[in-house]
C-alpha positions, 0 to 999 in steps of 0.5 A: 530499525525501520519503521513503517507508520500506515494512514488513511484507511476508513469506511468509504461507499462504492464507488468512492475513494481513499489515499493511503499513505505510508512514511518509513523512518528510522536507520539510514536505509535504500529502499529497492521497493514499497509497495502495498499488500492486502488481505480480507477476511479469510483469505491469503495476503495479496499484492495490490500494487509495488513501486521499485527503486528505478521507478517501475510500478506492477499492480494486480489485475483487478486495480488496474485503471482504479489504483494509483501507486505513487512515490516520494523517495526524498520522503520515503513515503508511499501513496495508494490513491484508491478510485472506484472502490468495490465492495470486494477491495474490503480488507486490512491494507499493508504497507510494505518496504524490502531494502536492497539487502532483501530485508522486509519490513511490514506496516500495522494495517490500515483497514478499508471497509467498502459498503453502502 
């Protein structure tokens, strides 16, 4: 009953930058958190960065400094402002939602290429 619709993937060159956004819609719904998942080639999926209900943020490691995850509850939408991108932040970008129920939802993936 939610629905979760990803933009703003692309190819970009190191270094550069990409704002990725996310808008659920659907059923009435409380959102405890969303956030942002990737996963390259071969690889398992990964959380790259979260925003909880009472507006705490958790980001990996590796975008700290370079990542910026942002939120607009009246809109239900997310934003991942991507800064300095590295040829290693190459992969399909998922956005995600969990309810306070403990249901999770998945966006389609955004892809974000990285080269020169």
């Amino acid at each position: 009953q939610v629905q979760l619709v990803e933009s703003g993937g692309g190819l970009v060159q190191p270094g550069g930058s990409l704002r990725l956004s996310c808008t659920a819609s659907g059923s009435a719904f409380t959102p405890e958190a969303m956030g942002w998942y990737r996963q390259a080639p071969g690889k398992q999926r990964e959380l790259v960065a979260t925003t909880t209900r009472g507006g705490g943020t958790h980001y990996k490691d590796s975008v700290k400094g370079r990542f910026t995850i942002s939120r607009n509850n009246a809109k239900n939408t997310v934003f991942l402002q991507m800064n300095s991108l590295k040829p290693e932040d190459t992969a399909v970008y998922y956005c995600n939602l969990v309810l306070t129920i403990g249901a999770a939802y998945w966006g389609q993936g955004t892809q974000v290429t990285v080269s020169s």
